[in-house]
MIDOSE-1310 file (N, C-alpha, C; in nm, 2 decimals, decimal comma, always signed):
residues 174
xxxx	-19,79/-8,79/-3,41/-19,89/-8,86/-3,32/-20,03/-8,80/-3,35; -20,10/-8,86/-3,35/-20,28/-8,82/-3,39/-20,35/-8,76/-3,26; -20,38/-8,66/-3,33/-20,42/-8,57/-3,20/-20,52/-8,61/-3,10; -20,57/-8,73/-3,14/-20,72/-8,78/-3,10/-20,65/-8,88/-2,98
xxxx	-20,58/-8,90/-3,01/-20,53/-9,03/-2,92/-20,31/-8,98/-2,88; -20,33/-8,93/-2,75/-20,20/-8,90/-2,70/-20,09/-8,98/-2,75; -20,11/-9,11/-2,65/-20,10/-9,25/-2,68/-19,93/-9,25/-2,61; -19,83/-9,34/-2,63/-19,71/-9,40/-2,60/-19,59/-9,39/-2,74
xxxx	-19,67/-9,37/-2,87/-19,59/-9,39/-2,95/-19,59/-9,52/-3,01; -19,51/-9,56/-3,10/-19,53/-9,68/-3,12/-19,47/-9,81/-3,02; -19,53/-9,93/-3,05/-19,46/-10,01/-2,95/-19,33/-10,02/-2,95; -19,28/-10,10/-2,87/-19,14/-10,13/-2,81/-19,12/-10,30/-2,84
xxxx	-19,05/-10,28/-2,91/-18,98/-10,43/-2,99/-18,86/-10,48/-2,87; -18,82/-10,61/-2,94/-18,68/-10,65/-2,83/-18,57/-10,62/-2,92; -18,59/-10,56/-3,00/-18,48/-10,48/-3,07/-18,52/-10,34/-3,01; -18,57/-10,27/-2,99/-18,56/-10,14/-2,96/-18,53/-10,15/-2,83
xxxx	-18,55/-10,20/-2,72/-18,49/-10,26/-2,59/-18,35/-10,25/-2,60; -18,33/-10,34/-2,68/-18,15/-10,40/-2,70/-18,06/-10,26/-2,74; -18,13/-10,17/-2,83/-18,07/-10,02/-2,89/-18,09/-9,95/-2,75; -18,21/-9,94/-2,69/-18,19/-9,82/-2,57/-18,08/-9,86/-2,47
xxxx	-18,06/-9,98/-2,47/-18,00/-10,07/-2,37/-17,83/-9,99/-2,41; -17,83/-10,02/-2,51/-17,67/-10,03/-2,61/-17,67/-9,85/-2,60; -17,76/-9,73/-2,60/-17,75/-9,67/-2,61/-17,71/-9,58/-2,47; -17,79/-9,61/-2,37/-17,71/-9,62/-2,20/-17,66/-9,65/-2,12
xxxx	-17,59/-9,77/-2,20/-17,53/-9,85/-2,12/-17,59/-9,96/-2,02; -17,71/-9,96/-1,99/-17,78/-9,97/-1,88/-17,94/-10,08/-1,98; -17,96/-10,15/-1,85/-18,10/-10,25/-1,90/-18,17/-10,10/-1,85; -18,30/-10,05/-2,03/-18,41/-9,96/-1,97/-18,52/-10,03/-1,84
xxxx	-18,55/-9,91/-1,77/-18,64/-9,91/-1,71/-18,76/-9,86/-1,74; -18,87/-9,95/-1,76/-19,04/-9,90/-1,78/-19,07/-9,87/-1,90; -18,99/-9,94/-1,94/-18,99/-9,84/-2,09/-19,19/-9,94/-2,17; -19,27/-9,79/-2,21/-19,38/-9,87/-2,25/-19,42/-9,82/-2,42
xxxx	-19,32/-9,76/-2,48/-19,31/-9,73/-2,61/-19,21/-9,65/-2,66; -19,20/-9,69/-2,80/-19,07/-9,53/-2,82/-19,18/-9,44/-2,90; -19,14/-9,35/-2,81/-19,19/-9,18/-2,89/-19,14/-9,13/-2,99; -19,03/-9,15/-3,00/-18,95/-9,10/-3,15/-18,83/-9,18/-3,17
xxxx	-18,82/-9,15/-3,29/-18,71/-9,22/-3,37/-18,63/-9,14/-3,42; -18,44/-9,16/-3,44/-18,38/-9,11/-3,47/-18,40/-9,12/-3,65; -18,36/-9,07/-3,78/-18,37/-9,08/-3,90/-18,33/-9,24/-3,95; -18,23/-9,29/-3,84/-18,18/-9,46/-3,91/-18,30/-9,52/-3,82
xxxx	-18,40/-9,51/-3,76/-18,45/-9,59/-3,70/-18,49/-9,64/-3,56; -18,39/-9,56/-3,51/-18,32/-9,64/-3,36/-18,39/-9,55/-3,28; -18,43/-9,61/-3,12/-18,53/-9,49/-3,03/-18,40/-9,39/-3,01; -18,51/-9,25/-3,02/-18,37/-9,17/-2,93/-18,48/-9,09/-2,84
xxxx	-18,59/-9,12/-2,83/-18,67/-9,08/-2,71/-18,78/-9,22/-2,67; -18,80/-9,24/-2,54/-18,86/-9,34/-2,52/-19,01/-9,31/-2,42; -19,12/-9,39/-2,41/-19,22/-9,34/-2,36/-19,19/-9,41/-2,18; -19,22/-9,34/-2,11/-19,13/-9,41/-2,02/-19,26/-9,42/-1,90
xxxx	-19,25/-9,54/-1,80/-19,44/-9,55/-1,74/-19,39/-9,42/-1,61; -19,51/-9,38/-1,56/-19,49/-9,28/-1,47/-19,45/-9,35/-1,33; -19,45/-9,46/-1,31/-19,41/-9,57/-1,22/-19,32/-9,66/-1,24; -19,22/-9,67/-1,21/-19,09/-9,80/-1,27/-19,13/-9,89/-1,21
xxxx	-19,07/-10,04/-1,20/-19,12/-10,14/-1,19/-19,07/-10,17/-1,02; -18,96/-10,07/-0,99/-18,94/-10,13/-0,83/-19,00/-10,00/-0,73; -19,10/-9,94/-0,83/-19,20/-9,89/-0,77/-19,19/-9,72/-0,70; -19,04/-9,70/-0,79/-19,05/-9,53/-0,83/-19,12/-9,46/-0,92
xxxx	-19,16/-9,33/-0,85/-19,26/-9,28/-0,94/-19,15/-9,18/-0,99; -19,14/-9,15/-1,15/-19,07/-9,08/-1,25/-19,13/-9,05/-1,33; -19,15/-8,89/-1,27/-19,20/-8,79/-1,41/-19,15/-8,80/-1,53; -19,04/-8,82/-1,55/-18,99/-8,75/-1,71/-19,06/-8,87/-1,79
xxxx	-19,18/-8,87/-1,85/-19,23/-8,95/-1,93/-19,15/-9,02/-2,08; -19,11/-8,90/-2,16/-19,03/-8,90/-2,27/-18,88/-8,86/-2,22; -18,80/-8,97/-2,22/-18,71/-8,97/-2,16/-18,62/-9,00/-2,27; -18,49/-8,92/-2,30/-18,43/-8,91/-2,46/-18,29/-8,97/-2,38
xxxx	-18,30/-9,05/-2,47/-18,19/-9,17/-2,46/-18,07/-9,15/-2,59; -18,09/-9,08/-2,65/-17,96/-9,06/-2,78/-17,85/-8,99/-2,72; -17,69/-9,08/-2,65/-17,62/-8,99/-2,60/-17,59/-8,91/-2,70; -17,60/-8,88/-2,79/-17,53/-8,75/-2,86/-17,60/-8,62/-2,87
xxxx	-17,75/-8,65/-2,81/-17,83/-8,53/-2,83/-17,80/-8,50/-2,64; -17,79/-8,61/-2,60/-17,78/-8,51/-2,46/-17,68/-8,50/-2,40; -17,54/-8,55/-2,45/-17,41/-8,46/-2,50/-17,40/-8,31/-2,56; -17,46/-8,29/-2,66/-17,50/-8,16/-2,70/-17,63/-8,10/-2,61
xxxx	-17,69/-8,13/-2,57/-17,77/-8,04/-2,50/-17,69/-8,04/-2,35; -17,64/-8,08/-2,27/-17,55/-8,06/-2,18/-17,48/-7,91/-2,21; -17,42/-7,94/-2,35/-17,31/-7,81/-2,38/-17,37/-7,71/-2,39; -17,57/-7,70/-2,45/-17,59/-7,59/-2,49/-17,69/-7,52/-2,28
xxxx	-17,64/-7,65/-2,24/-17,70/-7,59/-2,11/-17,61/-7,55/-2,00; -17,46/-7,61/-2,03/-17,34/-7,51/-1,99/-17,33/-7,34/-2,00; -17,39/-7,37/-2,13/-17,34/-7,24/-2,21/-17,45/-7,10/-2,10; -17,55/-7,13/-2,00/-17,59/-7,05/-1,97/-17,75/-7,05/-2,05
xxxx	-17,80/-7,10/-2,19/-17,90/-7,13/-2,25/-18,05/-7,10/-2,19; -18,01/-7,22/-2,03/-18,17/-7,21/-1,93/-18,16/-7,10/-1,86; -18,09/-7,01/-1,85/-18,10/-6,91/-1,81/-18,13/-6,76/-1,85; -18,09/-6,82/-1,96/-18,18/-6,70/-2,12/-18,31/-6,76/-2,11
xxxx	-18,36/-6,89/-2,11/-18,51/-6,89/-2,15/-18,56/-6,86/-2,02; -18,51/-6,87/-1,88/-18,60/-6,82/-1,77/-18,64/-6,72/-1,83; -18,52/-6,65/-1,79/-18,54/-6,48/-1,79/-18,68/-6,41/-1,95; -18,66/-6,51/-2,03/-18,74/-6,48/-2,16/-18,87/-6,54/-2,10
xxxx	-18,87/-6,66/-2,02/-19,00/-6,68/-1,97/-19,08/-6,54/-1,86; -19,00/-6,51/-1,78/-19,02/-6,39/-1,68/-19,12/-6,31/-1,79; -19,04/-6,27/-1,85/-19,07/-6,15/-1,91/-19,18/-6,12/-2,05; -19,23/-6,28/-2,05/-19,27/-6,28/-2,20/-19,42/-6,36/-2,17
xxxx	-19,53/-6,34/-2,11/-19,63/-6,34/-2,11/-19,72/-6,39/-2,22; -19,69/-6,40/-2,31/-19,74/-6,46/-2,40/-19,64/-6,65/-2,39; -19,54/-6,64/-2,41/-19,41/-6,74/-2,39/-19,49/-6,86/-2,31; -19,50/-6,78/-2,14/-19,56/-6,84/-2,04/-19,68/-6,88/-2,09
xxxx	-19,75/-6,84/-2,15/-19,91/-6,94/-2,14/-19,85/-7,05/-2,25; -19,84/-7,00/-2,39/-19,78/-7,14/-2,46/-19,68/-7,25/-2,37; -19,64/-7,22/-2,26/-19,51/-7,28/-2,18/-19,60/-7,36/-2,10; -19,71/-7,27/-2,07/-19,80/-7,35/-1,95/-19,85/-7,44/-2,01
xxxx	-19,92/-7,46/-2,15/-19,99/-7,54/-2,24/-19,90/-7,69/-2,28; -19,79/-7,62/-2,29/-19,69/-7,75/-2,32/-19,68/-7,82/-2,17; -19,68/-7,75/-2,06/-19,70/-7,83/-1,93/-19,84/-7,95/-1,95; -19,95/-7,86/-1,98/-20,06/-7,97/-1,99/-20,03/-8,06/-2,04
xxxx	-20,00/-8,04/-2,18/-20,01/-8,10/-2,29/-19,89/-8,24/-2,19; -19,81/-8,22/-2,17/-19,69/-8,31/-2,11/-19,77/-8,43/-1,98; -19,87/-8,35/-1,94/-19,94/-8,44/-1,78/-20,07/-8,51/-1,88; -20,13/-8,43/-1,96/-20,24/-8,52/-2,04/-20,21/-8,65/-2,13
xxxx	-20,06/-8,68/-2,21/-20,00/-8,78/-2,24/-19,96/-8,86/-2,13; -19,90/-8,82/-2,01/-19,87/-8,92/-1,91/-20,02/-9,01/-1,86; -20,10/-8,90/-1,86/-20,22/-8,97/-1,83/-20,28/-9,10/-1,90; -20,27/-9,10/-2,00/-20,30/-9,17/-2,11/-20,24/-9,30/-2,08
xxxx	-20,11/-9,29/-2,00/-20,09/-9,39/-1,99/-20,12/-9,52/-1,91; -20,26/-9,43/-1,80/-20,33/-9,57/-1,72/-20,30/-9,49/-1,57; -20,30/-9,56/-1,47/-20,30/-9,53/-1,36/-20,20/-9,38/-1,30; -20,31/-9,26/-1,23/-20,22/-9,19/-1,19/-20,13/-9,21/-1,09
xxxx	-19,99/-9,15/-1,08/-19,94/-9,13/-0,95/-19,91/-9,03/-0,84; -20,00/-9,06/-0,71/-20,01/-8,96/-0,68/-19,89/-8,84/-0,66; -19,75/-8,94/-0,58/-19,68/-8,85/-0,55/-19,60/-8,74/-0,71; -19,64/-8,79/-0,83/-19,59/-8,69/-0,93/-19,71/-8,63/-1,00
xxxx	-19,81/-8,60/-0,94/-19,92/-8,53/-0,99/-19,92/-8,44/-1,01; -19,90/-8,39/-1,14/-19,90/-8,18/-1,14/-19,79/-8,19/-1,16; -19,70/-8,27/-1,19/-19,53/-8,26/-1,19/-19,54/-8,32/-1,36; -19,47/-8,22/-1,43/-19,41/-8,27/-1,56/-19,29/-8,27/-1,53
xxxx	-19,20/-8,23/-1,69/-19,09/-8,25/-1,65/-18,97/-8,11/-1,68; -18,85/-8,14/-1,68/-18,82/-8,00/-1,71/-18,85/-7,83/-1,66; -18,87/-7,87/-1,56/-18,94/-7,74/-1,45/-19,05/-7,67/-1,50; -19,15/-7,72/-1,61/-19,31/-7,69/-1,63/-19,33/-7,69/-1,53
xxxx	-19,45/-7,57/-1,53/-19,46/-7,47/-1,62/-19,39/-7,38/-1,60; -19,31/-7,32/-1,47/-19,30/-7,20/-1,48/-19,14/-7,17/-1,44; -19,07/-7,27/-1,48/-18,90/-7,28/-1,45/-18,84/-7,38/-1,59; -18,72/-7,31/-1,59/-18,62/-7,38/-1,72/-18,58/-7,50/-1,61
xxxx	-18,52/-7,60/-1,65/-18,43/-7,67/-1,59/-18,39/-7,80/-1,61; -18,44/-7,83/-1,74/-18,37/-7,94/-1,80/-18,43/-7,92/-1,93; -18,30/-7,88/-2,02/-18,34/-7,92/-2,14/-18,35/-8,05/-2,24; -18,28/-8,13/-2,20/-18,29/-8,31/-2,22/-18,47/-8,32/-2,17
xxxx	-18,50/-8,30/-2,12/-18,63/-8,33/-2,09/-18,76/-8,28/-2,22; -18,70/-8,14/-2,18/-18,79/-8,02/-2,27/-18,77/-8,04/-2,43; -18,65/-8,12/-2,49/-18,61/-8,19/-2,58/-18,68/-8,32/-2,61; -18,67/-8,37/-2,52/-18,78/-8,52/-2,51/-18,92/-8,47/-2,56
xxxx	-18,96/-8,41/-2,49/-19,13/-8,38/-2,45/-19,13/-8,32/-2,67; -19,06/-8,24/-2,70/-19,06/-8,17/-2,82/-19,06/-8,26/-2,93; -18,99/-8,39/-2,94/-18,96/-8,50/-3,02/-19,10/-8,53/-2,99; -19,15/-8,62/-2,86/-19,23/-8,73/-2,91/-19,39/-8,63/-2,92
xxxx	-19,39/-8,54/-2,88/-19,50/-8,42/-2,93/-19,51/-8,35/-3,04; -19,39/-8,32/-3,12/-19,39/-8,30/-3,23/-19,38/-8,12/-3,22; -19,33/-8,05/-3,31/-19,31/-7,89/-3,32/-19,43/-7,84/-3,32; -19,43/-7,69/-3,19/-19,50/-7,67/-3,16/-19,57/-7,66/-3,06
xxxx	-19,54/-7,76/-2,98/-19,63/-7,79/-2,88/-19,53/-7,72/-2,72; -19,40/-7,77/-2,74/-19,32/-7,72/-2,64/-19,24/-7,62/-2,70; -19,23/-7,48/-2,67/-19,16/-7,41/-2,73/-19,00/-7,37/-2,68; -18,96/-7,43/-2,55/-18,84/-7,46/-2,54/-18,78/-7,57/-2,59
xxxx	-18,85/-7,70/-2,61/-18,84/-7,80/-2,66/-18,79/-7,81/-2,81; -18,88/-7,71/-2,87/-18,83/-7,69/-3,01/-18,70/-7,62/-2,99; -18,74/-7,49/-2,94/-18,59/-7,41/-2,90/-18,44/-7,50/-2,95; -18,44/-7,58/-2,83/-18,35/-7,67/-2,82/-18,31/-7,75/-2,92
xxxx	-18,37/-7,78/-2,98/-18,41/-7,88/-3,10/-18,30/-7,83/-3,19; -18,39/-7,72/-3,24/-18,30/-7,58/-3,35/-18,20/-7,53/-3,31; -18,17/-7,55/-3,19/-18,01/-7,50/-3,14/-17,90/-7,59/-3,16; -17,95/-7,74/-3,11/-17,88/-7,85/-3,14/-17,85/-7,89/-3,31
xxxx	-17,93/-7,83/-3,37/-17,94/-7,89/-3,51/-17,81/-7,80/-3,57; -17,81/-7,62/-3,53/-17,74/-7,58/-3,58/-17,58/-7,57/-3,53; -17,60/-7,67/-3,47/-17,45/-7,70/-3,40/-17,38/-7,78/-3,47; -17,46/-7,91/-3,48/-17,38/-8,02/-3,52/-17,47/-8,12/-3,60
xxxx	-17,59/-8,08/-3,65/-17,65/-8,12/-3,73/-17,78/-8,23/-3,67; -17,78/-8,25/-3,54/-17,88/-8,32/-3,48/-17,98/-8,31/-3,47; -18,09/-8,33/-3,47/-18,14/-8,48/-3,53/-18,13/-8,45/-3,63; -18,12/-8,35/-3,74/-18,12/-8,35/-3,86/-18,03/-8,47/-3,97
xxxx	-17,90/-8,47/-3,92/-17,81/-8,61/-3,95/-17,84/-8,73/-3,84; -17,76/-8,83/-3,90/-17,77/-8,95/-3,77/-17,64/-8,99/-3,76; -17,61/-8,98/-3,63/-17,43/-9,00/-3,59/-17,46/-9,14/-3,56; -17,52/-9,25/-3,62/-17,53/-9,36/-3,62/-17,50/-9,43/-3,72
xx	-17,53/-9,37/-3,79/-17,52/-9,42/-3,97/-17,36/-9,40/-4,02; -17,31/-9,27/-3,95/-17,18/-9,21/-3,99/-17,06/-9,33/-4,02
């Protein structure tokens, strides 16, 4: 994404609708771009409006829709995972300000997308800034932000990769 412009990602086709659709089982909701793309093409994170259409307000902006990444991040958040990065958050002072930055960084993209809302103001996602608590989220935010920016986000990323090869392979193509 170009740093100059946050933006949504690219647009949303009625084929990428039909994939998120096929991919949750479920017609998406609000969906106003996909943030990232799996390697075959297909959204596996979506830009999602901070207001749905029957007029919930929903923080998690980038909202990752690839069951197989949040099948595996499920397992690696069983495993006890967010509870290693609190504690590494507590204690790691440096961690927390890049942690807090990825919180910005997370509310200055939702902004971008037009009207605020009040009741999720200050609210990202994933317990930014200063709590673990979803890493499907902190995964989302990492994809359509790109490495770097969320450093549990990546975390996650590199955990899942060395598991089963995600995103790095595409269990679509298989």
């Amino acid at each position: 994404m170009d740093e100059t412009s946050l933006g949504t990602g690219s647009e949303v086709t009625d084929g990428d609708l039909a994939a998120v659709r096929e991919l949750l089982g479920r017609v998406p909701r609000g969906v106003l771009g996909i943030a990232h793309r799996c390697r075959c093409g297909r959204p596996d994170v979506v830009t999602t409006a901070p207001r749905l259409p029957d007029g919930t307000p929903f923080p998690t902006t980038f909202y990752l829709v690839d069951p197989f990444a949040a099948s595996a991040i499920s397992t690696l958040e069983a495993s006890g995972l967010m509870r290693e990065m609190q504690d590494r958050l507590s204690e790691d002072d440096e961690l927390a300000t890049v942690y807090a930055q990825a919180h910005a960084d997370y509310l200055a993209r939702r902004a971008e997308l037009g009207e605020p809302v009040a009741e999720i103001e200050g609210i990202s996602a994933g317990g930014m800034p200063t709590r673990v608590k979803c890493l499907h989220a902190l995964a989302g935010h990492a994809l359509a932000a790109g490495a770097g920016v969320n450093p549990f986000g990546d975390e996650t990323l590199e955990r899942l990769s060395a598991l089963g090869g995600w995103p790095a392979t595409c269990p679509h193509t298989a």
